[in-house]
N, C-alpha and C positions, 0 to 999 in steps of 0.2 A: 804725475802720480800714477803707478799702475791702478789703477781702477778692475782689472780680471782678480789680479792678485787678491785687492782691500777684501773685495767679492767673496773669494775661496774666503778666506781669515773671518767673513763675518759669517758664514754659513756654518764655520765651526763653531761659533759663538752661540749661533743660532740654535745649533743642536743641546748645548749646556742649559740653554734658555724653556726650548722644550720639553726634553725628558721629564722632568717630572710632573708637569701638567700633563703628558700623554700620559704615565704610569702611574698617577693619581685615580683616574677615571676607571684604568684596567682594575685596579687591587681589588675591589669585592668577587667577580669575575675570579682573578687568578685564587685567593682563597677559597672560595669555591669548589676548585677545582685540585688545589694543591692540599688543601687542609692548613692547619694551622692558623687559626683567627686569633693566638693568643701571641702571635711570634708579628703581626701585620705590623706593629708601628717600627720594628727591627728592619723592614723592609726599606721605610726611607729614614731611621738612624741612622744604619750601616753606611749606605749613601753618600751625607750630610756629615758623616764623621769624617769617614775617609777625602771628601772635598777638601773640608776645611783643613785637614794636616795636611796636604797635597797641594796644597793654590802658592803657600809663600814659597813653596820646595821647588815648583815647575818654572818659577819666576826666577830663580836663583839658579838654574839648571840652565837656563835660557843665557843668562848673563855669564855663566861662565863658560858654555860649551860651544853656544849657539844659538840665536832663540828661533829662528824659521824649523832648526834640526828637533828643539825642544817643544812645539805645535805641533808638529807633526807627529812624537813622538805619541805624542800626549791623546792625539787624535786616536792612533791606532790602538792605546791601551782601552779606550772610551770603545771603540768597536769590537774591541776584544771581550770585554765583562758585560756587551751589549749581547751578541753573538751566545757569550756561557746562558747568558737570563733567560734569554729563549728557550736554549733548551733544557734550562732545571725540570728536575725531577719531583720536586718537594722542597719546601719553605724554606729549612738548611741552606738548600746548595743555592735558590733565590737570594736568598741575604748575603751568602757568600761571593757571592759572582755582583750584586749589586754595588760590595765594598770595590771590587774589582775597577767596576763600571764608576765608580766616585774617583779612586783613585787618577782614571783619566781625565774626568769632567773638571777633575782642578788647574789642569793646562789649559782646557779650553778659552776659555775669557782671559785669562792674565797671560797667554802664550801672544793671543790675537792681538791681544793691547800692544804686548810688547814691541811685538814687530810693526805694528799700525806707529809707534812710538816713535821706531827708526824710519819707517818710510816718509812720515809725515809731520812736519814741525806742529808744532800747538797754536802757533798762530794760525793754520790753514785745517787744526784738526778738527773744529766746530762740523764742519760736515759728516766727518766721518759718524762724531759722536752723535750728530741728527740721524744716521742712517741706522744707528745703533739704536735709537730712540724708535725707530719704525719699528723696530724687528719688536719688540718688547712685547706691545700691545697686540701684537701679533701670536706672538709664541702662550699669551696669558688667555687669549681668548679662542685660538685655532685648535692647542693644545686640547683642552679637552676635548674637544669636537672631535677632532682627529682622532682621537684615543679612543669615545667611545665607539665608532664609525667602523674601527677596525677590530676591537671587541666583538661586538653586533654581527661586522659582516666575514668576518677573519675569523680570528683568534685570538687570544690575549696575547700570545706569544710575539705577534704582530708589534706589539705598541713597541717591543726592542728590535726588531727588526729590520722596522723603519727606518731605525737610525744608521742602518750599513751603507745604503747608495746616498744618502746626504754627505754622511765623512768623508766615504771614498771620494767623492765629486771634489770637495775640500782638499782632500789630500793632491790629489791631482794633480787641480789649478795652482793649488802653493806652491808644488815642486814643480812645475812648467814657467808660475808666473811672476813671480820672488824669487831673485837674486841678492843675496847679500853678501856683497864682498869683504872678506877679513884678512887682514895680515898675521904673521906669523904670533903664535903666542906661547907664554910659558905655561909649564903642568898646574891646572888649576888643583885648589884643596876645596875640600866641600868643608864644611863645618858641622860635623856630626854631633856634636854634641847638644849643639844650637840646636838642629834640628829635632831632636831627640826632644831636647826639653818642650820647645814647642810644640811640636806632636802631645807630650803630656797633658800639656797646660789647658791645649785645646780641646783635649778629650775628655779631657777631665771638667771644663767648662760647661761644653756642650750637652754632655749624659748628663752635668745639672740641670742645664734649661732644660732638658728631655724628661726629666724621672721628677723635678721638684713640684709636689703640689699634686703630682700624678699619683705616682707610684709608689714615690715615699713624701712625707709630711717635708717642709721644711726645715723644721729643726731637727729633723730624724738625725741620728747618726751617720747614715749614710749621703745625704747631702753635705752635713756639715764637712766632711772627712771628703768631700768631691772639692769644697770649695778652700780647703784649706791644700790638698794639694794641688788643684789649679794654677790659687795666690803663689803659693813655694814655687813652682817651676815656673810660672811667669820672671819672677823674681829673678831667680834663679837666670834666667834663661835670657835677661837684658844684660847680668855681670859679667854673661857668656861673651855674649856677642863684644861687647864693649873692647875687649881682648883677641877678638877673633880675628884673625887673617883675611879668610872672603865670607865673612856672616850673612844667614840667611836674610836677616833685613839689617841693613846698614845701619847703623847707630846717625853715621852721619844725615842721613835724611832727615833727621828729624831736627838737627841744626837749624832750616827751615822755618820758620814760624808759619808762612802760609802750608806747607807741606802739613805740617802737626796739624794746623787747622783743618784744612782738607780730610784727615783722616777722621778726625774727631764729628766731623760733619754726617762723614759717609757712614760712620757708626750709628752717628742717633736718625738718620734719612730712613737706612735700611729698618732697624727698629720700627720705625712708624710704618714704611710702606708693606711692611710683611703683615704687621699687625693691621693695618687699615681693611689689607685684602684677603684676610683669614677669618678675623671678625664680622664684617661688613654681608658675607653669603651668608651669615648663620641668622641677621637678620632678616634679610630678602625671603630667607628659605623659611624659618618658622613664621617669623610675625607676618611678612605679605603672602605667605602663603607661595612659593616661586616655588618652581622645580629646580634642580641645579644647574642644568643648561640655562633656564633665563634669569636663576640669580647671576651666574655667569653674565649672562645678557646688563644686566642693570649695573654693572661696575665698569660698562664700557664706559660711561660720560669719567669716570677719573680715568681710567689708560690713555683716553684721548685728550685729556687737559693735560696729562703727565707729554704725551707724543706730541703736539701741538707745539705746547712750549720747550721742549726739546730739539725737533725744527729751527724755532721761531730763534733761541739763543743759538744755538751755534753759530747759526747763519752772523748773528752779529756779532758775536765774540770773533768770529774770522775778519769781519769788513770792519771792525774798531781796533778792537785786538785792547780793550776792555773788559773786566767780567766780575771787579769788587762787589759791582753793584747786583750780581745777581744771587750769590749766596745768602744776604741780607735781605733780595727780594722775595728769596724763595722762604728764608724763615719766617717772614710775617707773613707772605699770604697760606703758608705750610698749617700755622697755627691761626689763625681766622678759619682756613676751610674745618678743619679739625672741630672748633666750637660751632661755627656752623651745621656740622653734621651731628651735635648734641641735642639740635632742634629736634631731629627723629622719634618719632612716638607710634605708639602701636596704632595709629590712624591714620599715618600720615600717608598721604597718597604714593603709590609706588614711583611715577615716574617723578616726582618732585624729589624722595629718597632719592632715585637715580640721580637727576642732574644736579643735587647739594654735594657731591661728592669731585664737582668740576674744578671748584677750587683749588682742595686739598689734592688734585692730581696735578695741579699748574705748582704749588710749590712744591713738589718732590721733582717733578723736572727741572725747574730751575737751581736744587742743590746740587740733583744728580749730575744734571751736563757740569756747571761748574766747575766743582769739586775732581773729577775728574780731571778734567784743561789743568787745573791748579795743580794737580800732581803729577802729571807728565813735567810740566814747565818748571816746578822745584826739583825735580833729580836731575843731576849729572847721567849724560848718556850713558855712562858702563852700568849705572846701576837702576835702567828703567825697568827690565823685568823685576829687580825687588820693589821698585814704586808701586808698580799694577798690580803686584800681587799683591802690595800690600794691603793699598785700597781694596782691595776685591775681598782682601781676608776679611778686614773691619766690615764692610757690608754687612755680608756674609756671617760673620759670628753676633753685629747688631740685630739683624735679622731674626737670627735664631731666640737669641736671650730676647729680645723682645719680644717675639712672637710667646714664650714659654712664663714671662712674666704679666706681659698683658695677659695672655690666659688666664692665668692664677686669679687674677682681679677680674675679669670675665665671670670665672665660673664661681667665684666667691659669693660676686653679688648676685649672680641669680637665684646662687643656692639658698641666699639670705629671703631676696624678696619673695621665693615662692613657699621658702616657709613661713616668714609671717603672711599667707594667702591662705594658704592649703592646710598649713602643719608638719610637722617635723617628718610622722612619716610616711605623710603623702607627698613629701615631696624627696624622700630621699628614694623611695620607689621609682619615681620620674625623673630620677638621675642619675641610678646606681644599678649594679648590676642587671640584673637579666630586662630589667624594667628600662634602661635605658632608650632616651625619646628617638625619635627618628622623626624627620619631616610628614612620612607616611602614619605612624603611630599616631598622630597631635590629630593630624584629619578626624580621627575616629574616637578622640576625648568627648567625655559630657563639654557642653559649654562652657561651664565653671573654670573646668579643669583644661580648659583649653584657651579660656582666656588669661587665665593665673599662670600657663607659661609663657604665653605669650610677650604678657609684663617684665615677667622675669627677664626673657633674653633682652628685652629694650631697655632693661637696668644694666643688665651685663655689659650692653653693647656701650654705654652710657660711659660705664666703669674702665672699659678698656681704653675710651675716645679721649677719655680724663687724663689717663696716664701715659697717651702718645701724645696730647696739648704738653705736658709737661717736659716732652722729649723734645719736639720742634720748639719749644719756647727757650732748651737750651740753645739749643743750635741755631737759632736765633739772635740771642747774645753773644756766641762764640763767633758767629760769620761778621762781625762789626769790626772785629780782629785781623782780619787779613787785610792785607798789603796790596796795592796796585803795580804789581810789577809786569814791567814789559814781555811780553809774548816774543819765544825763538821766532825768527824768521827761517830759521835751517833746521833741516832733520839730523837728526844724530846719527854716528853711524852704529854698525854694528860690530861693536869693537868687545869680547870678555873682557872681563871685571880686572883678570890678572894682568891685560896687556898694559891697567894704565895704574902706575904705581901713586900714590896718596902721597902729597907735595906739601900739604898742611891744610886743615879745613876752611874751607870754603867760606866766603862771608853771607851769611843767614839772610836767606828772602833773597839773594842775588841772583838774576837771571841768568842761564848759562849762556857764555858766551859763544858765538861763532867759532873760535879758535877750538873751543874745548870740542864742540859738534865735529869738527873737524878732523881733529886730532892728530896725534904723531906719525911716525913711518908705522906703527901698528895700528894705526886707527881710522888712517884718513880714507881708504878706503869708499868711494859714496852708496848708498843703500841705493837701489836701481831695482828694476821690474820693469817687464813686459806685461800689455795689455792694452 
């Protein structure tokens, strides 16, 4: 195994993983200084948008062109909209340059995977994924630190900055220490149309989970009109592909049952784990009274039950080269940490808050490593950058709609409980416009009115935990579903999509064979690296 190579490809990953915890901590700072406090959540839309259209497209670019050529590519656009950020002028050209900077961070993770994909079979890939498992808790918890560190003693400008000698470093090692060799191939077709519609679908998704409940009401017209063109070009956009020559995600994959399963997993995982760690500071910060750094502090015990177990499975998914049992394991203990963390009341001691949150990080690691290993191991090698992107996508767009719908149910109940406390309009003063709370504002309430939000946010917190128990308790029932299928012992090579023509589909849940790893006089070629 190169190991320099894995190295560069995880530092890239690494940087996709940080950026927005560094440029989290900057944005009051950069507003400040840039203006525009009415344009700040366009800051990471634009971002989050441009990702999300970007992740299944860098995947598919990778499969057809080359995927070490498509990392790399992918890296230097991420340095390129990092580089513009720096030096915006005004809020404009920040958001503009930040789509920039999205557009590359969508190769990042599903570039790295892809090629981690062909170097490393899935029976041996449990390490990689444990290595992957380290960086996490790292990037969640260094990130801000980092970020405010160079704020403080820099400049905001810093927090994109940083990211030049990290990629470069990446870029480097990848082209020094990956090798991948390909035989001759025919002119690939992209599938624009595909593309196209999903780009729609997804944009159109996502400004819902972004705008609904916020900005406009849920039955507004304007959401409704987001979520009916969503539904049409999703639609749309599977009749697409069904017919397509080289589609953005293969139809075929999902022939699959464990494949299917895997993705449906890693959509309701992401959902909770975003919602768990979005939610969970609002309590630390109002009701225990935290600053954000040591709310930060007190959601270490889940990053490191999530890293732990992370670790702890790969290692044995390589030495059994079993893993039914751990998507199954991860939904029940996913969903006990979950109600266990319902326990949380506006007295409950801070570090007991901390460590009830240990559970629920041990089954998100045991979905995520899984689920993962399951979807390398169900594609066919020509079409592993569309597998990684594709998991990555459903994360990724789990994530978001769950973060934006567990909100909804957040701020519902608080807004409920503190008016029946306060009254209708004492409490829409402490929620709404100019009046909005802050952790510093609450310090300086009469008691009354400081303990009546206090309740609130631990109703809200309550309400959001209610509706992520619901989500692991899917996925739950769906992980009972998968298959025990044998682990490749071979890496795949790195052969485009177009070199290996479609012979008749593949039999569902079937492990790919050595032969196909192998492949023809265009295929056989073996994936190699120095280090």
């Amino acid at each position: 195994m190169p190991y320099l190579g894995v190295f560069g490809l995880l530092l890239g990953m690494f940087l996709a993983m940080v950026d927005g915890m560094i440029v989290g901590t900057a944005l009051p700072t950069i507003v400040g200084e840039l203006g525009g406090l009415a344009q700040l959540s366009w800051v990471v839309t634009a971002y989050l948008l441009t990702t999300a259209v970007a992740t299944p497209l860098w995947g598919k670019l990778g499969d057809l062109y080359g995927r070490k050529g498509a990392f790399m590519a992918s890296v230097a656009v991420f340095l390129t909209g990092s580089m513009l950020c720096g030096l915006a002028q005004d809020m404009a050209q920040l958001i503009a340059f930040r789509a920039v900077q999205g557009l590359g961070a969508g190769g990042l993770m599903v570039g790295a995977l892809a090629v981690i994909g062909v170097l490393v079979p899935p029976r041996q890939s449990g390490r990689i994924q444990s290595m992957l498992g380290i960086m996490m808790p790292v990037a969640f918890v260094g990130g801000p630190l980092l970020g405010g560190f160079l704020t403080d003693h820099l400049s905001w400008r810093w927090a994109f900055y940083v990211n030049v000698p990290l990629g470069a470093a990446a870029l480097v090692i990848v082209a020094v220490a990956i090798r991948l060799d390909r035989g001759g191939r025919s002119t690939p077709r992209i599938d624009w149309p595909g593309a196209l519609l999903l780009s729609v679908g997804i944009l159109a998704l996502t400004l819902l989970a972004s705008w609904g409940g916020v900005r406009y009401g849920w039955g507004s017209p304007q959401i409704v009109g987001l979520a009916v063109v969503g539904v049409l070009a999703l639609a749309w956009f599977v009749r697409v592909e069904r017919r397509a020559v080289e589609p953005v995600i293969p139809p075929r994959l999902f022939r699959s049952r464990n494949f299917t399963l895997a993705q449906l997993l890693s959509f309701l995982v992401g959902g909770v784990m975003l919602g768990a760690t979005s939610y969970l500071p609002q309590y630390f910060q109002f009701v225990q009274g935290r600053t954000p750094t040591a709310g930060g502090l007190l959601l270490l015990p889940l990053m490191f039950g999530m890293l732990g177990v992370q670790l702890g499975t790969g290692t044995l998914i390589s030495r059994t080269g079993r893993y039914r049992v751990y998507p199954i394991l991860g939904g029940g203990v996913l969903t006990a940490g979950l109600l266990l963390l319902l326990t949380l009341g506006v007295d409950t001691a801070p570090a007991l808050a901390s460590a009830l949150g240990v559970v629920a990080g041990m089954g998100i690691g045991f979905v995520m490593q899984s689920t993962m290993i399951i979807t390398m191991n169900s594609a066919e090698p020509r079409d592993m950058g569309a597998a990684s992107g594709t998991v990555t996508l459903l994360r990724t767009v789990g994530g978001s709609l769950g973060v934006a719908l567990l909100g909804a149910v957040f701020t519902d109940r608080l807004a409920g409980e503190l008016t029946g406390r306060v009254g209708a309009e004492a409490a829409h003063r402490l929620t709404t416009g100019t009046g909005t709370m802050t952790p510093q504002l609450l310090h300086g309430l009469p008691g009354p009115l400081r303990d009546a939000y206090r309740a609130a946010v631990t109703s809200g917190l309550h309400g959001a935990l209610l509706g992520a128990t619901v989500l692991a308790a899917l996925g739950f029932a769906a992980a009972w579903f998968v298959h025990e299928v044998p682990l490749r012992e071979t890496a795949a090579a790195d052969s485009p999509a177009a070199d290996t023509p479609v012979k008749g589909p593949a039999a569902a849940d079937s492990p790919v064979p050595d032969s196909a790893a192998a492949g023809g006089p265009g295929e056989r070629a073996a994936a190699r690296g120095g280090g």
